[in-house]
One Martini backbone bead per residue (centre of mass of N, CA, C, O) as a GRO file, in nm:
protein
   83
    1UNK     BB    1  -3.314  -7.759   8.911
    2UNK     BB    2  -3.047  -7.664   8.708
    3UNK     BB    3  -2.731  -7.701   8.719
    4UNK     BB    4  -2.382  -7.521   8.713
    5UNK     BB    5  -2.095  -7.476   8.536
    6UNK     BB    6  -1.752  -7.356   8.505
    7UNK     BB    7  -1.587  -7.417   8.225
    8UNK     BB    8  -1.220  -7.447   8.120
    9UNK     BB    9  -1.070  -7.433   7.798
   10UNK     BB   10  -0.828  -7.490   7.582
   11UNK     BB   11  -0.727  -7.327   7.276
   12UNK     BB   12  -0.683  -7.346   6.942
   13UNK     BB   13  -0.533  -7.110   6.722
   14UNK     BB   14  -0.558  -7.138   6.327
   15UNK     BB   15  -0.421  -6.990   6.077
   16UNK     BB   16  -0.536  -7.007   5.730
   17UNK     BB   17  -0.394  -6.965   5.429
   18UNK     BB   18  -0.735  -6.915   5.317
   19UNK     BB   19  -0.844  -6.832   5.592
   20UNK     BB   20  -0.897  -6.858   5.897
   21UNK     BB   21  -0.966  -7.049   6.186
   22UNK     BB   22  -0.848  -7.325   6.318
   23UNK     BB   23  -1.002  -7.495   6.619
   24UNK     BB   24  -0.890  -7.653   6.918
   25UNK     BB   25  -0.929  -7.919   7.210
   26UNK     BB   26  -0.692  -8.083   7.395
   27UNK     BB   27  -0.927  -8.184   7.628
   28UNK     BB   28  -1.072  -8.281   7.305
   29UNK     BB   29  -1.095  -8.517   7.110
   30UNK     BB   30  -1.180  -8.392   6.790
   31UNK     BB   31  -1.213  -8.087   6.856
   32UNK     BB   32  -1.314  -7.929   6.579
   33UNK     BB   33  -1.293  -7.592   6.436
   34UNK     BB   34  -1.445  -7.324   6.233
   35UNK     BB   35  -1.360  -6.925   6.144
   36UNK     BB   36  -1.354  -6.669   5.915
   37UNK     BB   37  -1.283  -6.573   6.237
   38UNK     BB   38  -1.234  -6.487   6.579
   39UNK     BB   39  -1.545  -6.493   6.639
   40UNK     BB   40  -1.623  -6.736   6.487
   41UNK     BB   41  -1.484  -6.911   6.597
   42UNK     BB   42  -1.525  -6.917   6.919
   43UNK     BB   43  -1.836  -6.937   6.878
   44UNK     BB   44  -1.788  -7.229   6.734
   45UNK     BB   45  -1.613  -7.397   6.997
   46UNK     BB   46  -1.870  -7.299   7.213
   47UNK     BB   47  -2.054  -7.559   7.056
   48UNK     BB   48  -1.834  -7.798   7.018
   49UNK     BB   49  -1.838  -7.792   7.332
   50UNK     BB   50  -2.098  -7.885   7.412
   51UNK     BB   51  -2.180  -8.109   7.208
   52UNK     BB   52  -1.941  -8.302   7.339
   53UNK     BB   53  -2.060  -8.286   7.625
   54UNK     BB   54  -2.321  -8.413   7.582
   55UNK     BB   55  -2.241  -8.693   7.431
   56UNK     BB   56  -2.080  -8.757   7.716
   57UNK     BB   57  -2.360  -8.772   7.883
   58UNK     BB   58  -2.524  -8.945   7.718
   59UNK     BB   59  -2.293  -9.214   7.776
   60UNK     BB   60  -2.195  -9.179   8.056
   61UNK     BB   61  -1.916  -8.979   8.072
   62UNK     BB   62  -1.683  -8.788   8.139
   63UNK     BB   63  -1.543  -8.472   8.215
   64UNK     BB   64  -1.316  -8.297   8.101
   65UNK     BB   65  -1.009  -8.160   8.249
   66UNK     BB   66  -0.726  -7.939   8.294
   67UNK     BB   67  -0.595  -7.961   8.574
   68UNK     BB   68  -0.327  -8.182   8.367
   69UNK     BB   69  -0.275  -7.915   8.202
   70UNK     BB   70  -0.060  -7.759   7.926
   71UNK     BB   71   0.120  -7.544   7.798
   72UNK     BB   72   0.389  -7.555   7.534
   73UNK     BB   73   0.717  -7.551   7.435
   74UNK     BB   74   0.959  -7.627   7.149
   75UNK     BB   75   1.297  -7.647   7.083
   76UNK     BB   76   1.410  -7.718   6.739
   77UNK     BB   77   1.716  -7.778   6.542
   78UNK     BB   78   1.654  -7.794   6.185
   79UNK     BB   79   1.760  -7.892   5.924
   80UNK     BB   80   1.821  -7.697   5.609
   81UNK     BB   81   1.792  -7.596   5.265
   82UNK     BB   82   1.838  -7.420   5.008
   83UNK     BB   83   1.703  -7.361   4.674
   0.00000   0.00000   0.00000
């Protein structure tokens, strides 16, 4: 019987200016990846996050968790001139 967990990552969408949202994964170094629309970026995430932990499984690494991840903001103030 194969055992299973649930694991939960914080994902980062950014849209792009030519369309389509790229995903990060802050807490897989590398895992990134595109989809058309937010359905399909979504989609495109969570094989590139099975795919990077299958990865990890096979050279007996660790699986890393968010336990000690968090999102922030930083505001500041950066000068800047009109052209």
């Amino acid at each position: 019987m194969i055992k299973t967990r649930i694991l939960k990552y914080t994902v980062i969408y950014t849209e792009e200016p030519e369309g389509g949202f790229t995903v990060t994964v802050p807490s897989l170094p590398g895992c990134v990846t595109y989809g058309k629309d937010l359905k399909k970026a979504s989609d495109m995430a969570k094989e590139a996050i099975n795919l990077y932990l299958e990865s990890l499984k096979a050279h007996k690494e660790s699986i890393p968790t968010e336990s000690k991840s968090f999102i922030g903001s930083i505001d500041l103030e950066f000068p800047y001139t009109h052209a």
